[in-house]
C-alpha positions as CSV (number, residue, x, y, z in Angstrom):
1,X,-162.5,-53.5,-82.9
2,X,-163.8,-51.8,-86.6
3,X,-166.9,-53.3,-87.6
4,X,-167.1,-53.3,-91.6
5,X,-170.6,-53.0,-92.9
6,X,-171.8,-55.3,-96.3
7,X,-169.0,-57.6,-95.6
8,X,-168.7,-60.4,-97.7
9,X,-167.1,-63.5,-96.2
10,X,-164.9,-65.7,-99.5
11,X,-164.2,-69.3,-98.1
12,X,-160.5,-69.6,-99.5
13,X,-158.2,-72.1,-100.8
14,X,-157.2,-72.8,-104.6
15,X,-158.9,-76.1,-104.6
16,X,-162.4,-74.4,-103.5
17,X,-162.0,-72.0,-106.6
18,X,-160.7,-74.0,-109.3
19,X,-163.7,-75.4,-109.5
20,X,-166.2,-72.4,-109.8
21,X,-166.3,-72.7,-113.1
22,X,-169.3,-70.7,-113.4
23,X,-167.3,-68.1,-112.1
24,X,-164.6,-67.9,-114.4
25,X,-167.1,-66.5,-117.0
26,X,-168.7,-63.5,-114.9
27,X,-167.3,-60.2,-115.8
28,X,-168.9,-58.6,-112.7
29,X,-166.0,-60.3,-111.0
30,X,-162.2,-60.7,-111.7
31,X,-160.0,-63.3,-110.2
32,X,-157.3,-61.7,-107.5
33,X,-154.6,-64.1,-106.6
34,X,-153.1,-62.6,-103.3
35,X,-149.3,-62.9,-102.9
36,X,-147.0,-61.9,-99.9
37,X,-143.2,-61.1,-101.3
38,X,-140.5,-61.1,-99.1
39,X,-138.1,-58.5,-100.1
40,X,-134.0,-58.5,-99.2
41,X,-134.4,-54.6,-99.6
42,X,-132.0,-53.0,-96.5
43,X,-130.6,-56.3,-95.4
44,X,-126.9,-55.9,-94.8
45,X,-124.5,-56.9,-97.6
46,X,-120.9,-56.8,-98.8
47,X,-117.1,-56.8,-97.8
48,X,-115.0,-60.0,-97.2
49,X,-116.8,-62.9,-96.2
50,X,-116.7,-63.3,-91.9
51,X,-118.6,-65.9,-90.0
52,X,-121.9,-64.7,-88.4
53,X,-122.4,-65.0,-85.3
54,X,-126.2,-65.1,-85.7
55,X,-127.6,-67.6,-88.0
56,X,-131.8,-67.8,-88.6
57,X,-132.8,-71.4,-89.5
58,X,-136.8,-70.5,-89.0
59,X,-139.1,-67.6,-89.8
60,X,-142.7,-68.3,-89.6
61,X,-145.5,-65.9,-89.3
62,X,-149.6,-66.7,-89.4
63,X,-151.4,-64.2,-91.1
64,X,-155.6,-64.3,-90.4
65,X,-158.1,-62.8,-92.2
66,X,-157.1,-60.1,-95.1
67,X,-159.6,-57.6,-96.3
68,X,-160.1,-55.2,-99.5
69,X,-162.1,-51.4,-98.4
70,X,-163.9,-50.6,-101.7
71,X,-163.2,-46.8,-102.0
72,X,-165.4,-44.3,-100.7
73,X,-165.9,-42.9,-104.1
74,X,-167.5,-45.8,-105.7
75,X,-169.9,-46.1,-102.4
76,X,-170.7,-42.4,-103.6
77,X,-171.4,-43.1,-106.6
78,X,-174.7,-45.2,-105.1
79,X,-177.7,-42.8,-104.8
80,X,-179.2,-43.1,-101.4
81,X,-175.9,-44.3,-99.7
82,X,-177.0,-47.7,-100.1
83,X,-173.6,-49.0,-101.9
84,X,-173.4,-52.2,-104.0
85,X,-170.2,-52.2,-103.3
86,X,-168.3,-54.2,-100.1
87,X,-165.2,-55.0,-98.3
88,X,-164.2,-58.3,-99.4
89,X,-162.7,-60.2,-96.6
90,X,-160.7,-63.4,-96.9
91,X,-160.2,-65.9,-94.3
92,X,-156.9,-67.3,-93.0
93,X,-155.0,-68.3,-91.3
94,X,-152.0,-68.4,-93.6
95,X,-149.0,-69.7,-92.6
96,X,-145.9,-68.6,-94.0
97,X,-142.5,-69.6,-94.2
98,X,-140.4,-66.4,-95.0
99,X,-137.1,-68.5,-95.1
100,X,-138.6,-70.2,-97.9
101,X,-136.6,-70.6,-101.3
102,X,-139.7,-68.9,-103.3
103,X,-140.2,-66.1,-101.1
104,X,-138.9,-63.5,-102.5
105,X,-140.6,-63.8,-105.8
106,X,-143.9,-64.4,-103.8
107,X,-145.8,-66.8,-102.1
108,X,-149.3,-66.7,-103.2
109,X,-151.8,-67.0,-100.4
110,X,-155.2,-67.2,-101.8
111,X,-157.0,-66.9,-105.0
112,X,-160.8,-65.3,-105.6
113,X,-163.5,-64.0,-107.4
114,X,-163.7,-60.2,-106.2
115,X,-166.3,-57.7,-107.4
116,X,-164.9,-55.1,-109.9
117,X,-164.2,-52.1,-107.8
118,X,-161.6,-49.6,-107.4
119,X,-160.6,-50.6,-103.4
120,X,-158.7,-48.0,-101.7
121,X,-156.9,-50.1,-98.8
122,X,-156.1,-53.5,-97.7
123,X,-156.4,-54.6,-94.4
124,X,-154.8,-57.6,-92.2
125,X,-154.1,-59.2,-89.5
126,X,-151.6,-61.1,-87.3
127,X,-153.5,-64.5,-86.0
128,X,-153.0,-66.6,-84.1
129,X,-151.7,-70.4,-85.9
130,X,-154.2,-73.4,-84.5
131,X,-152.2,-76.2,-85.5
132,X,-149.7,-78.5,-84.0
133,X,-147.4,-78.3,-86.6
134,X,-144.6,-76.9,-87.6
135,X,-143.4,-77.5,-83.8
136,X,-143.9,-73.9,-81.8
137,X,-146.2,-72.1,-84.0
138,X,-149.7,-73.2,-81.8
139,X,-150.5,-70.3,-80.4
140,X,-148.6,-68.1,-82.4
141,X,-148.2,-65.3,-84.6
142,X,-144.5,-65.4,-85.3
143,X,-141.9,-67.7,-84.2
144,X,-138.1,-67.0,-85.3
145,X,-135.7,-69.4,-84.6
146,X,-131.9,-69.8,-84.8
147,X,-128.1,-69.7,-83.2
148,X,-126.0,-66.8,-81.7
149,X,-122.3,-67.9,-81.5
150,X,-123.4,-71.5,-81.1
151,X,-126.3,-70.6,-78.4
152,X,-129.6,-71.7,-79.5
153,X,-132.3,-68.6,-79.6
154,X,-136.3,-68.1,-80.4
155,X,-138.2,-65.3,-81.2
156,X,-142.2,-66.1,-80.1
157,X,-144.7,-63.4,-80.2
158,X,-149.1,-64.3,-79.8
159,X,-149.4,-60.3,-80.9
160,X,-152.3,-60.1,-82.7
161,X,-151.2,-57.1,-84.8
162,X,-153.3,-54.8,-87.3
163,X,-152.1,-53.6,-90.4
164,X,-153.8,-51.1,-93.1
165,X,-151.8,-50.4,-96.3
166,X,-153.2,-47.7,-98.7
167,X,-153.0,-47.5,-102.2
168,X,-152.0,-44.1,-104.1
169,X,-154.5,-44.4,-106.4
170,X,-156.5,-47.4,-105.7
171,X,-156.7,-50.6,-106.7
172,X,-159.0,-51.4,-109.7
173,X,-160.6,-54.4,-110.6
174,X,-162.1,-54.6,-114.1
175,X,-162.9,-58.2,-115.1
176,X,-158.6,-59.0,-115.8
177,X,-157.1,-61.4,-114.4
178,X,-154.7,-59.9,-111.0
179,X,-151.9,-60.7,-108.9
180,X,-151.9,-58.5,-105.8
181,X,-148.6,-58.1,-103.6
182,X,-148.0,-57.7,-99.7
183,X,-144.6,-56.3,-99.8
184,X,-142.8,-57.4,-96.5
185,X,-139.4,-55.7,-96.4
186,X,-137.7,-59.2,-94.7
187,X,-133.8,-57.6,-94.9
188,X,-135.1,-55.1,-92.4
189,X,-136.5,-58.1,-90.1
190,X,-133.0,-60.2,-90.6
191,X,-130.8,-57.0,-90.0
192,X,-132.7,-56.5,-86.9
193,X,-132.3,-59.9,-85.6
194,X,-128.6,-59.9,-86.6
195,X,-128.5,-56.9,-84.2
196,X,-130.2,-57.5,-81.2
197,X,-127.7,-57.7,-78.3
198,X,-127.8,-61.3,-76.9
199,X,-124.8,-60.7,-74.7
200,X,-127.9,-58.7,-72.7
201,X,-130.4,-60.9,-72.8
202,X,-131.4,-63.2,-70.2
203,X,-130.9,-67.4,-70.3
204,X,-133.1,-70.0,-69.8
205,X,-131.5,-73.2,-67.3
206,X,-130.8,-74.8,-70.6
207,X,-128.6,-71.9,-71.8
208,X,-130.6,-71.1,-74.3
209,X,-132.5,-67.6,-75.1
210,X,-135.9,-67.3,-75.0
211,X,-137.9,-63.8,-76.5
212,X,-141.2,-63.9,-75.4
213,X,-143.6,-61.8,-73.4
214,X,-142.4,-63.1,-70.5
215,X,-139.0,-63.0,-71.3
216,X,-136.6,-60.7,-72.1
217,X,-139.6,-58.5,-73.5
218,X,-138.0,-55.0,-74.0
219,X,-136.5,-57.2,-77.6
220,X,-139.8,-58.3,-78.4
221,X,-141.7,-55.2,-78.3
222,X,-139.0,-53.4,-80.4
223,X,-139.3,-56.3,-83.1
224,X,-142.8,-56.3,-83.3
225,X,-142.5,-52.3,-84.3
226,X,-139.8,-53.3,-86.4
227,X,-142.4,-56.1,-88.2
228,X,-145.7,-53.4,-88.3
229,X,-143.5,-50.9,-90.0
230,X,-141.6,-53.4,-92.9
231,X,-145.2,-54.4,-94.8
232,X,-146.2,-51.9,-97.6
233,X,-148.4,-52.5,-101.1
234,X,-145.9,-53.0,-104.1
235,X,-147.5,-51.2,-106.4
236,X,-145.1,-50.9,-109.2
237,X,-145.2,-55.3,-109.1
238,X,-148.8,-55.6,-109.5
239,X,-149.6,-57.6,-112.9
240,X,-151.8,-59.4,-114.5
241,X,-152.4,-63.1,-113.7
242,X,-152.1,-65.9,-116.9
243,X,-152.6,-68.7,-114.9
């Protein structure tokens, strides 16, 4: 695993930080809400209307801990090497609903104070969720549910998978208010789904479909790819926060 030096742990959560008051007033800091946004962008669309025969009634994924590299040129900046600067991390997990109704405008995650920097990258992960509820996600990174012609199906990965995203030109902090986006490209993930061959896959004694890493695993590995290749930084969205 990378080991981040300087790193500087944030306990999260919007109640936790609307009450820092103290904070709201430092302008070595700027407030950074963090926002995942679902995008339709490649999904299918168009002609007559035909019934599908696959229909997704549940997409949850459990993001852990996300992380901002400070850029190497403001650690050079430091004489010595001995940087001011550090990688901000912030804890999850979150849990996500990407079938949700608000999703594709963006689901915040987490707000913070963050150091004024210019950080180069954003880190994240795939963890993990370590509650009981919703039902199927203990355990769990992502859990898709839903029907092929009538048969009941579930996607259910525990892949713990790594993600870096890079900005162009950075991302700089100066005292402003900020609303960062996760772009997850979600058309590509349904068109996917809508095209995996069931007729191939193997049943359960119910009837029922089970993708796993157990079962039927050649599907899962190529939707996992699919998933660590549909995130990106939207750049061009990121704006300032009046909240």
């Amino acid at each position: 695993m990378k080991l981040f030096k300087n790193l500087f742990v944030l306990a999260l959560g919007l109640a936790i930080f609307s009450g820092c008051s103290d904070d709201d007033n430092n302008t070595d800091t700027s407030k950074v809400k963090v926002a995942l946004k679902a995008s339709q962008t490649g999904l299918k669309t168009g002609g007559e209307p035909v019934a599908e025969p696959v229909e997704m009634t549940e997409f949850m994924i459990s993001l852990g801990e996300i992380e901002f590299d400070v850029s190497d040129e403001m650690e050079d900046l430091i004489p010595g090497g001995d940087s001011i600067y550090s990688d901000i991390e912030l804890e999850g997990p979150f849990l996500i609903d990407l079938l949700s109704s608000n999703a594709e405008t963006g689901i915040d995650l987490a707000t913070a104070n963050v150091p004024n920097a210019v950080y180069e990258e954003i880190e994240f992960d795939f963890e993990p969720y370590d509650m009981d509820e919703p039902v199927g996600m203990l355990g769990n990174t992502i859990v898709v549910k839903g029907t092929y012609n009538g048969t009941e199906f579930s996607i259910i990965s525990d892949e713990e998978l790594e993600l870096e995203l890079e900005y162009t030109n950075g991302f700089s902090l100066d005292g402003a208010d900020a609303r960062l986006f996760i772009d997850l490209n979600l058309g590509n993930l349904i068109s996917f789904v809508k095209g995996i061959d069931f007729t191939q896959a193997v049943l359960e004694e119910d009837n029922t479909i089970l993708i796993s890493k157990d079962r039927n695993k050649d599907i899962l590995e190529q939707f996992e790819n699919t998933i660590e290749n549909s995130f990106d930084i939207d750049e061009e969205d990121e704006e300032g926060d009046d909240d």
